[in-house]
Phi, psi and omega in degrees: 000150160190175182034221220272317155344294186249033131298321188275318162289308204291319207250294171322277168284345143293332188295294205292297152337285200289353192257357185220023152114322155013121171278312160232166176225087201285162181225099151263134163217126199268010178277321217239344153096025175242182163241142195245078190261220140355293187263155158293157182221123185254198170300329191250016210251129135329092175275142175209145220211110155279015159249357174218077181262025159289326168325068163247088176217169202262132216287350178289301145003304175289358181266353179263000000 
């Protein structure tokens, strides 16, 4: 991701999400293999949702 995209995703569109009630705001970027939930998340880091609590997978999975 980069320059006014995620400036926009990070900023812009949480705001705007979180202003109408949004519980989560998941970010993949799929160039750097990571994931942006609260936290950064890498390939070998664990996902999990507390709205989704059956949701257990490994964020590298998701990249293949």
């Amino acid at each position: 991701m980069g320059g006014e995209n995620e400036r926009r995703d990070k900023e812009v569109k949480l705001e705007l999400y979180a202003s109408r009630g949004l519980q989560e705001y998941w970010i993949v970027d799929w160039q750097k293999a990571t994931l942006i939930l609260i936290e950064i998340l890498f390939a070998d880091d664990e996902l999990t949702s507390p709205l989704f609590s059956d949701l257990v997978c490994l964020v590298g999975s998701l990249f293949v």
